[in-house]
C-alpha positions as CSV (number, residue, x, y, z in Angstrom):
1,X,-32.6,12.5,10.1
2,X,-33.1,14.7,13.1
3,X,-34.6,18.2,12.9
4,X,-31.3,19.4,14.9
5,X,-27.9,18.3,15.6
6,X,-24.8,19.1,17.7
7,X,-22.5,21.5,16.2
8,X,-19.7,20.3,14.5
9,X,-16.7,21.8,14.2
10,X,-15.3,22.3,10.4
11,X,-12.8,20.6,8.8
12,X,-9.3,22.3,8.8
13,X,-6.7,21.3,6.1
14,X,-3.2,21.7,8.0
15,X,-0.7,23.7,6.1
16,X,3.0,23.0,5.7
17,X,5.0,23.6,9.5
18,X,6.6,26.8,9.7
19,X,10.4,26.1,10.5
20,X,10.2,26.8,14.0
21,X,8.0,23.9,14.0
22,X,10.5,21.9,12.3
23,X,13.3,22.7,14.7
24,X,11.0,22.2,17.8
25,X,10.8,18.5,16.0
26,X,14.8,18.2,16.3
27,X,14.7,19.3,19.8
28,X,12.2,16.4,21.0
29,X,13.7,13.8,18.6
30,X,17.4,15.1,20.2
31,X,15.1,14.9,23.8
32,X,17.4,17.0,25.3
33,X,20.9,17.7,25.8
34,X,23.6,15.1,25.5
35,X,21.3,12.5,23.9
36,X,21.8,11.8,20.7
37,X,19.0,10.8,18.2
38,X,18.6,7.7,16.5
39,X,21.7,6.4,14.1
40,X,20.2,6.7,9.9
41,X,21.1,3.6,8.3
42,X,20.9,3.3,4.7
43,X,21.2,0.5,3.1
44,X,23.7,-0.9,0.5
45,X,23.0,-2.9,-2.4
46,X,23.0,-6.5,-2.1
47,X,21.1,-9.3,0.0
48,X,19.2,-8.4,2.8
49,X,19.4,-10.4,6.0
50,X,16.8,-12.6,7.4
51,X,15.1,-11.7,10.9
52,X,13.3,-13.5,13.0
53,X,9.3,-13.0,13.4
54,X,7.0,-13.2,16.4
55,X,4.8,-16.4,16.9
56,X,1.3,-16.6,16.1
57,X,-2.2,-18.5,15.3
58,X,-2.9,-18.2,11.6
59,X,-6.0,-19.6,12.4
60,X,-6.6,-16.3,14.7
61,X,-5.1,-14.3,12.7
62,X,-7.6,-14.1,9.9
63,X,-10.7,-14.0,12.1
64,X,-9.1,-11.0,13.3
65,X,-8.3,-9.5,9.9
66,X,-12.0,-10.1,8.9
67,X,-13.4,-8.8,12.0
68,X,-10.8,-6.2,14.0
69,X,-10.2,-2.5,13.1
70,X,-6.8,-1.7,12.8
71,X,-8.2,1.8,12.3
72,X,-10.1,2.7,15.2
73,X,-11.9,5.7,14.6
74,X,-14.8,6.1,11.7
75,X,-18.2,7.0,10.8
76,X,-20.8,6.1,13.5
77,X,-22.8,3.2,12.1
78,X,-25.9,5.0,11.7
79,X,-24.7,7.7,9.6
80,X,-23.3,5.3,7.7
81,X,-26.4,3.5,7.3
82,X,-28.8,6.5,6.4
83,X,-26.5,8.0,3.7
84,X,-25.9,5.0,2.0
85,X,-28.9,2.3,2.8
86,X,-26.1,-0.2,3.4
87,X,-25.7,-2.4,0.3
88,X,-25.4,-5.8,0.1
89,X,-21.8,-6.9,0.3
90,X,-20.5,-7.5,-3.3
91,X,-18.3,-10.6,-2.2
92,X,-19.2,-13.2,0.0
93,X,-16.1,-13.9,2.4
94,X,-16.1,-16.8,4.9
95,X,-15.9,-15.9,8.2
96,X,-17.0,-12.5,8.6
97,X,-19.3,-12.1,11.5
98,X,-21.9,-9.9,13.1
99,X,-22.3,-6.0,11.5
100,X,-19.1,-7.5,9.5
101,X,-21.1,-9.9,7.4
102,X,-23.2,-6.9,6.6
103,X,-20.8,-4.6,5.3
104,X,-18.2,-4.6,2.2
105,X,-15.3,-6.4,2.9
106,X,-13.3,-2.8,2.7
107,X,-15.0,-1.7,5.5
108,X,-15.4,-2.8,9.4
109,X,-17.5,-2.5,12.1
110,X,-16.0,-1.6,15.3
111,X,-17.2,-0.1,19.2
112,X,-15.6,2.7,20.3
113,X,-14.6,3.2,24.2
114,X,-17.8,5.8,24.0
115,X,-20.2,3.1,23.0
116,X,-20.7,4.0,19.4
117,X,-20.7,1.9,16.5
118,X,-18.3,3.3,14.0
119,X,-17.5,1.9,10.4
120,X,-14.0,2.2,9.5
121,X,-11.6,1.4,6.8
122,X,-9.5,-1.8,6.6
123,X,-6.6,-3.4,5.0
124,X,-8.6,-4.9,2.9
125,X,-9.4,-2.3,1.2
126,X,-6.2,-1.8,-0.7
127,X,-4.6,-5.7,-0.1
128,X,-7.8,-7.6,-1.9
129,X,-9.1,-7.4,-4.9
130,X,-11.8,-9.1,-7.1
131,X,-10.3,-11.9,-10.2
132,X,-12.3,-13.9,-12.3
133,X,-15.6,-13.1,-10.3
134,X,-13.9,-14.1,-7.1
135,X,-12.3,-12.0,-4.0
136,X,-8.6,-12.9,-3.4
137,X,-7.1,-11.6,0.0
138,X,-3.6,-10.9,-0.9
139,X,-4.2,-9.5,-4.1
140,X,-3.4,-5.9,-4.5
141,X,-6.2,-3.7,-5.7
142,X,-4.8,-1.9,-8.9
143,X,-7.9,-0.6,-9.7
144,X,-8.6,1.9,-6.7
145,X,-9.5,5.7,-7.4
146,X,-8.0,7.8,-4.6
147,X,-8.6,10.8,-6.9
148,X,-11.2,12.3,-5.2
149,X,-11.2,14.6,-2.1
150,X,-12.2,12.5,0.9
151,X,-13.5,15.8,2.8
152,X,-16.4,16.4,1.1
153,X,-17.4,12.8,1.1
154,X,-16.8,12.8,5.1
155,X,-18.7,16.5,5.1
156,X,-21.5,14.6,3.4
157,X,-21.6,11.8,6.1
158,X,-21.6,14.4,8.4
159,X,-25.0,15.4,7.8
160,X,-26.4,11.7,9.1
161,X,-24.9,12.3,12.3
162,X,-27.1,12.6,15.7
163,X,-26.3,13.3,19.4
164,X,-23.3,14.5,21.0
165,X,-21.2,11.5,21.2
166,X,-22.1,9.8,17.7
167,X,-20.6,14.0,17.0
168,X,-17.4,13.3,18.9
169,X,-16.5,10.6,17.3
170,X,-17.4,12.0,13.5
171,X,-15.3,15.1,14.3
172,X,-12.3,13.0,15.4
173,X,-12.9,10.7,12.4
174,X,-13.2,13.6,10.0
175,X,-10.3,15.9,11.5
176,X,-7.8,13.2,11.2
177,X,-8.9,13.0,7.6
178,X,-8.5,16.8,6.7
179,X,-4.9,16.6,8.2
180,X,-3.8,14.2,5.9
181,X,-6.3,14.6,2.7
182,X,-3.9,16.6,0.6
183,X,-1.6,13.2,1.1
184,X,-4.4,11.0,0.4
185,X,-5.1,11.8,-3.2
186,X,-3.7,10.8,-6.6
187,X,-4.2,12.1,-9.9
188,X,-4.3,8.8,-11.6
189,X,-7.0,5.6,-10.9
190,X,-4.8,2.9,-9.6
191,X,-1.9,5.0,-8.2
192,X,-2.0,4.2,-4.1
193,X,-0.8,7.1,-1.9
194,X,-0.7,4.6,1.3
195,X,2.8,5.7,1.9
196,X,2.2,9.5,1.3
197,X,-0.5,9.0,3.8
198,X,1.6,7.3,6.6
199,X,4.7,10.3,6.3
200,X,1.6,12.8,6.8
201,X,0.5,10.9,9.7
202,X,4.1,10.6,11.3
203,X,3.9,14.6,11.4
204,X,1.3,14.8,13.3
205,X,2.5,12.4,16.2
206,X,4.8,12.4,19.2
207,X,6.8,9.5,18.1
208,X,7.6,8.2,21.7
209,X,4.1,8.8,23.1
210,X,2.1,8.7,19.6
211,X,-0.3,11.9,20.5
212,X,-1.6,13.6,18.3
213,X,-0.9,17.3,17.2
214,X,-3.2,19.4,15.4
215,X,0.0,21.5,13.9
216,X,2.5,19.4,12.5
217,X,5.5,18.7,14.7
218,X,7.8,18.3,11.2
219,X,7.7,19.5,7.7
220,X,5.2,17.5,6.1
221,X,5.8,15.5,2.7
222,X,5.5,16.8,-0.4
223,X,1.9,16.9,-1.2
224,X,2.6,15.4,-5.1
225,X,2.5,11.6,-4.4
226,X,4.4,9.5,-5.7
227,X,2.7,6.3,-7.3
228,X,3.1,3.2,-6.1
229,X,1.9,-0.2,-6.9
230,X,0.3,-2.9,-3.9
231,X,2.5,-5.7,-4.1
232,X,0.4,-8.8,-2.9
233,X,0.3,-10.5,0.5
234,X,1.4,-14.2,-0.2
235,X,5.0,-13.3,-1.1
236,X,5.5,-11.6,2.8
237,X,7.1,-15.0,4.1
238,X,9.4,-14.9,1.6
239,X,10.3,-11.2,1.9
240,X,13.0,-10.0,4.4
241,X,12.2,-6.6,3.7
242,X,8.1,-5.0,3.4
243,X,9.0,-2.1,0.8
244,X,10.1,-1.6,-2.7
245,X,13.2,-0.2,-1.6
246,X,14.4,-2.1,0.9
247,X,12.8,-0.6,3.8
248,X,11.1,-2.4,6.8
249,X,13.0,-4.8,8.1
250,X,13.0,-6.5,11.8
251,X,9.7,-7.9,12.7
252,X,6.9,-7.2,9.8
253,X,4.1,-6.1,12.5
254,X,5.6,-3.0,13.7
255,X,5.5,-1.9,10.0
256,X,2.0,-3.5,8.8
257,X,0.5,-1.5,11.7
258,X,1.2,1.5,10.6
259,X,-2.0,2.4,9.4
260,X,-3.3,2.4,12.8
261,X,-1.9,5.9,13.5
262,X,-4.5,7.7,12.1
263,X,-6.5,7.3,15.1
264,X,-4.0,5.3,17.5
265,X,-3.4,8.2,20.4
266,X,-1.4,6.2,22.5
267,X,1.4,3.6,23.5
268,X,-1.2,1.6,25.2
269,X,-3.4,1.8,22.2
270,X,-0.7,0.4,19.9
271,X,0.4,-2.7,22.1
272,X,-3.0,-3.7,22.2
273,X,-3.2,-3.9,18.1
274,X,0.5,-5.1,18.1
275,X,-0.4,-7.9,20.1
276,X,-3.6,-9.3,17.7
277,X,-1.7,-8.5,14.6
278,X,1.1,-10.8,15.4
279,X,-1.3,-13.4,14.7
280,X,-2.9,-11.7,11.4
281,X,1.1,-11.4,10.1
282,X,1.5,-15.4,10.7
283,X,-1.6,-15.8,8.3
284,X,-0.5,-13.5,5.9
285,X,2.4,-15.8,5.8
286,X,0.4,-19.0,5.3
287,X,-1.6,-17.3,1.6
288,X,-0.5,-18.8,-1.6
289,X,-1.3,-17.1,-4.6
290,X,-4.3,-18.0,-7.1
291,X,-3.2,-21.0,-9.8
292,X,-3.4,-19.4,-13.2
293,X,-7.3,-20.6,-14.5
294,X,-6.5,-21.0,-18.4
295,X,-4.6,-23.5,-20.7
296,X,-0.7,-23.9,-19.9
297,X,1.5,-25.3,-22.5
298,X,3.8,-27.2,-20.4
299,X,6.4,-28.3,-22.5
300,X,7.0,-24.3,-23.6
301,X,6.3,-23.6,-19.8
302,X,9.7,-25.6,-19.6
303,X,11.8,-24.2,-22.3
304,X,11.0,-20.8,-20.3
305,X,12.1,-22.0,-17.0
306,X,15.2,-23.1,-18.8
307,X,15.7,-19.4,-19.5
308,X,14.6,-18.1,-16.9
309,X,16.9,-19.8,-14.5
310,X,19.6,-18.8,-16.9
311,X,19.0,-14.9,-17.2
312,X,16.3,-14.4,-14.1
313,X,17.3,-16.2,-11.0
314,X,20.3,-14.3,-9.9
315,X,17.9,-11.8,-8.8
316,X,14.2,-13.0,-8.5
317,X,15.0,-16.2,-7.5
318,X,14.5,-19.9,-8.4
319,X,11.2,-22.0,-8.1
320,X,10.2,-25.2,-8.0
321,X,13.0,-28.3,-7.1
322,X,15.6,-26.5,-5.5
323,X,13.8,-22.9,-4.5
324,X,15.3,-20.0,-3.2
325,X,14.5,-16.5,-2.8
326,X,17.4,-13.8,-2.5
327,X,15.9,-10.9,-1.2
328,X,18.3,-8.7,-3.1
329,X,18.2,-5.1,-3.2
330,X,19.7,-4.3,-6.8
331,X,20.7,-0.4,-7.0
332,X,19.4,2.0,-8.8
333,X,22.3,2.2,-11.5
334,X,21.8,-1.5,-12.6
335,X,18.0,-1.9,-12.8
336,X,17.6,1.5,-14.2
337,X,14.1,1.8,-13.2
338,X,12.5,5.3,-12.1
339,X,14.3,6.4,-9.1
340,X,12.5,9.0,-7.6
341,X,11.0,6.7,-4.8
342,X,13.7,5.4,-3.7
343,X,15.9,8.4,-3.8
344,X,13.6,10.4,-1.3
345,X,13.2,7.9,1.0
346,X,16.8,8.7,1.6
347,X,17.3,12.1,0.7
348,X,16.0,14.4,3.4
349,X,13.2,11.7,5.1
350,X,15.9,11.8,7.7
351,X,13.4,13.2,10.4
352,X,11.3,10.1,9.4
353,X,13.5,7.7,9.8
354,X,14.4,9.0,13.3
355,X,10.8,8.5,14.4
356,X,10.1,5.9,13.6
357,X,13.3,4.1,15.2
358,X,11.9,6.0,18.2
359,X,8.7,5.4,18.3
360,X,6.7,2.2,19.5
361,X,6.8,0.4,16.2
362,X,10.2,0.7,15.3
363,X,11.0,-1.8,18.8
364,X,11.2,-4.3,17.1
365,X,11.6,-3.3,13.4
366,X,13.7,-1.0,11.5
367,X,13.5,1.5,8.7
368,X,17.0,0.9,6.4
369,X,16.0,2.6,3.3
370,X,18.5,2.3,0.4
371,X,19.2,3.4,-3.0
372,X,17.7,1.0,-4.9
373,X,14.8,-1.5,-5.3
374,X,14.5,-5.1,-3.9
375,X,13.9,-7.7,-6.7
376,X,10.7,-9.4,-6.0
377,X,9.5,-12.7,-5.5
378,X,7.4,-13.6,-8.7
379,X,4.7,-16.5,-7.3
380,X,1.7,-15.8,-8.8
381,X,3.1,-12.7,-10.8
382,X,0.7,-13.7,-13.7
383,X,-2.1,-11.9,-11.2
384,X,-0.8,-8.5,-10.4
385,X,-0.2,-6.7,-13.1
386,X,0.6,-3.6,-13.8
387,X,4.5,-4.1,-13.4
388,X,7.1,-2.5,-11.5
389,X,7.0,-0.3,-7.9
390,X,4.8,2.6,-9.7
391,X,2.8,0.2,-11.8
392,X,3.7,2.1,-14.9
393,X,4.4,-1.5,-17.2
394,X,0.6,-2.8,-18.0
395,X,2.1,-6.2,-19.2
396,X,4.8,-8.8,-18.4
397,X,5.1,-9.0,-21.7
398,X,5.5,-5.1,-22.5
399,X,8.3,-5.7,-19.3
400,X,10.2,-8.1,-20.8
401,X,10.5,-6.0,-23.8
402,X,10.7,-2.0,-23.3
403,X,10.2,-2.1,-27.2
404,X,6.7,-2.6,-26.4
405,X,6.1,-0.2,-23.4
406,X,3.6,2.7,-24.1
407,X,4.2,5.9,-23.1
408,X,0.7,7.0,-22.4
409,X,-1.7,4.2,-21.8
410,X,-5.4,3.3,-20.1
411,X,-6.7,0.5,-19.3
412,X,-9.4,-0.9,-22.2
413,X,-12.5,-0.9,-21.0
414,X,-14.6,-0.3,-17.5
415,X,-14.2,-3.6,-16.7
416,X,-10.5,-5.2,-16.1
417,X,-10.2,-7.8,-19.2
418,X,-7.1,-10.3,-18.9
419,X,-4.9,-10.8,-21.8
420,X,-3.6,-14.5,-21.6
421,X,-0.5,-13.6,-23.6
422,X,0.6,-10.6,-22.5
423,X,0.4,-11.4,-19.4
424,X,-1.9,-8.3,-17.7
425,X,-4.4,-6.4,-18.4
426,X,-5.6,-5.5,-21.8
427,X,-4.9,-1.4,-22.3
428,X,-4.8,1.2,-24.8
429,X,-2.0,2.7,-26.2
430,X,-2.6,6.8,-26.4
431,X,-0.5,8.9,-28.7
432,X,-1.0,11.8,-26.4
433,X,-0.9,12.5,-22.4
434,X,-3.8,13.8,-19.7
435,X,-3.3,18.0,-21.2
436,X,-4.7,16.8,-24.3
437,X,-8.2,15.6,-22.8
438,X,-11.0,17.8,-21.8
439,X,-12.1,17.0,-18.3
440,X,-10.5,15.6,-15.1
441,X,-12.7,12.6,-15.6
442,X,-11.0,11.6,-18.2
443,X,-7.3,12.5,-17.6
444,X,-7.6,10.5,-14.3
445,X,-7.7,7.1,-16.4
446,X,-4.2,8.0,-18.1
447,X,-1.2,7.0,-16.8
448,X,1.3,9.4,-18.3
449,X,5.1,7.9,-18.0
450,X,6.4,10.9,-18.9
451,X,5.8,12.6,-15.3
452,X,8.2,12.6,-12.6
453,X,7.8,9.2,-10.7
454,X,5.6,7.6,-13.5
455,X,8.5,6.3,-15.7
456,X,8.6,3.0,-17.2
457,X,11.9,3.0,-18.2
458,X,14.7,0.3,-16.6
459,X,14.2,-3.2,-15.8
460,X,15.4,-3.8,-19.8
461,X,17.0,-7.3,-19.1
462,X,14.1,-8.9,-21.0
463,X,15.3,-7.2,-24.3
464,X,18.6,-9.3,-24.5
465,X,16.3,-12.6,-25.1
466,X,15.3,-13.7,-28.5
467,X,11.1,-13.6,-29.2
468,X,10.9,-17.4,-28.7
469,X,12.6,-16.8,-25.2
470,X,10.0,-14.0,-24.0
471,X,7.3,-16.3,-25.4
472,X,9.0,-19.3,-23.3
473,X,9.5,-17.3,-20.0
474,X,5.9,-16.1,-20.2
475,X,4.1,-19.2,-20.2
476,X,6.8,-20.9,-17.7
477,X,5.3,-17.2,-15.4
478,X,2.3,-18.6,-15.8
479,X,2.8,-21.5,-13.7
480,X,4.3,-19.8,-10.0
């Protein structure tokens, strides 16, 4: 570590737009007078229509994934290096190459136009996650802690840092990240505030020439995010729609890149990623989910796809002989499930909307929200666990019965442990919530159902079956 380095500018934390901000943002999405801004759509319950998507190498497409930063701007390499002594990579995966190989497969190694090495964050990072000793790409991590700050861990990098333009590119990095870190953080270990994250970041951009603003161009989100649950990869070819609620439709890419405006300044900048991600989206649609690894009792397997294509199909499809996938957006009435998601991606996210359909990556693609919540495909449901868009169910089994669903509950253990029959992970029932326990530390391990997004409630089809059937329908789960 040098003796002296360059001055570095500290990190500001951007507070809500005042409303002249917010109607300057109505005046550039009207962009002048006589034009009129983009047409809201919202959705209406029922099936949601196929579209077609771009060409492209699978093959490609995952060298790029391992290899390519999506998110362009990071930690110079050598801070990275001196503050943590780079560890071995946990996971071996095929086919990372160069600095890449070195690194966790999170993280990715990536040379900026100023000729420094940066480290940055990758998809990866929330879409793969470690079962049965093994990495699965496609898997969504349920385990990640976004409850700490991120500023003080990019203040601590900071300190590695040396010469002027290894500085630059730090203070970029690290500005970017105070914008958004209020939208960054959950409460709760395994709650994922990528979408929080990607409204924050709309604020701070033109949305026709994607500059960024150091004052927020729109009123920012509310800064209590919402949980939300990574559904996994290998059900995206099935999927006409990328969100829980029906949103992202059109061609996939010009909503998977979205994470690329954290440090994507311009047009240019975002064709360029558009064009190589084509190829990562066709081998995203090429993954097939991990085969369950225990016992299967098939002739109970086939009682329960008996029942399951009698009580289950209408919405989540059939599979197997004969397989089809609905893509049904069910509203909010019938499923009954928390609704606080979906509802404000409708109510007043108008502005958001509108950028997006202006901006480079709604070309192609298009928001259409609705008031409801799309009916997933279940292949390899067995594997992500916990249940429903906030991931407040820990079990299939707990789903299939809302008899059985606790109202405060941690996982059991440090280490995930799988329960074979209940289909998840084993957890702990808690007769209390977080206000009862001492320390942050601990409270961050509870998820709490009785806050506002968190509820488990809805989805109670499962309690019309008999106890034989749930047993049936579990084990038949087992096998997609």
């Amino acid at each position: 570590m040098p003796t002296t380095t360059p001055e570095r500018r500290p990190l500001r934390r951007t507070a809500a737009s005042a409303p002249w901000l917010a109607a300057g943002m109505l005046a550039l999405l009207l962009g002048g007078c006589g034009e009129q801004p983009p047409e809201v759509i919202i959705a209406e319950p029922g099936e949601i229509p196929p579209a077609k998507q771009r060409p492209g190498d699978p093959e490609a497409g995952r060298h790029a994934l391992l290899n390519r930063a999506v998110v362009t701007c990071g930690l110079p390499y050598s801070a990275y290096a001196a503050s943590t002594g780079v560890p071995a990579p946990a996971y071996d995966l095929p086919g990372r190459e160069g600095r890449n190989a070195e690194l966790p497969y999170q993280l990715t190694a990536h040379t900026a136009d100023s000729g420094v090495e940066l480290v940055t964050s990758n998809c990866l990072g929330c879409h793969a996650a470690p079962l049965n000793g093994e990495l699965v790409i496609g898997l969504g991590n349920e385990f990640l802690d976004f409850t700490g700050d991120p500023v003080m861990a990019v203040e601590a990098a900071g300190a590695y840092v040396e010469g002027e333009a290894e500085a630059a590119e730090w203070q970029t990095w690290a500005d970017r990240l105070a914008a958004i870190a209020p939208w960054s953080m959950t409460d709760t270990v395994g709650a994922n505030p990528a979408q929080a994250i990607t409204l924050a970041l709309m604020a701070h951009r033109d949305p026709e020439t994607l500059a960024w603003s150091d004052a927020p161009l729109m009123d920012l989100p509310d800064s209590d995010v919402l949980p939300v649950s990574v559904p996994p990869w290998w059900n995206v070819n099935k999927k006409h729609a990328m969100f829980y609620n029906g949103q992202g439709r059109g061609d996939h890419v010009g909503t998977m890149i979205l994470a690329s405006t954290t440090c994507t300044d311009s047009v240019e900048e975002a064709r360029k990623i558009d064009r190589w991600f084509t190829d990562v989206a066709a081998y995203l649609a090429t993954l097939e989910p991990p085969a369950y690894p225990w016992p299967i009792d098939q002739a109970l397997a086939d009682d329960g796809e008996r029942v399951f294509n009698r009580e289950c199909k209408e919405c989540h499809g059939r599979y197997g002989r004969g397989e089809h996938y609905p893509n049904k957006l069910v509203a909010l009435d019938e499923v009954g499930t928390d609704p606080l998601m979906a509802e404000l991606a409708v109510d007043g996210a108008e502005d958001y909307i509108r950028w997006f359909e202006r901006s480079f990556y709604g070309r192609h693609s298009d928001a259409v929200p609705g008031r409801g919540y799309v009916a997933p495909p279940l292949d390899g449901v067995w594997a992500t666990a916990p249940y429903l868009h906030n991931g407040s169910v820990p079990t299939i089994a707990a789903l299939l019965n809302t008899g059985e669903r606790p109202t405060y509950w941690r996982h059991d253990g440090a280490e995930p442990d799988y329960d074979q029959a209940a289909l998840g992970w084993h957890y702990q029932a808690l007769e209390q919530g977080r206000e009862q326990l001492a320390s942050l530390e601990e409270q961050k391990w509870v998820y709490d159902t009785t806050r506002p997004g968190y509820g488990n409630q809805g989805h109670d089809f499962g309690d019309e079956l008999t106890g034989p059937e749930r047993t049936a329908v579990l084990e038949y789960l087992k096998t997609l």
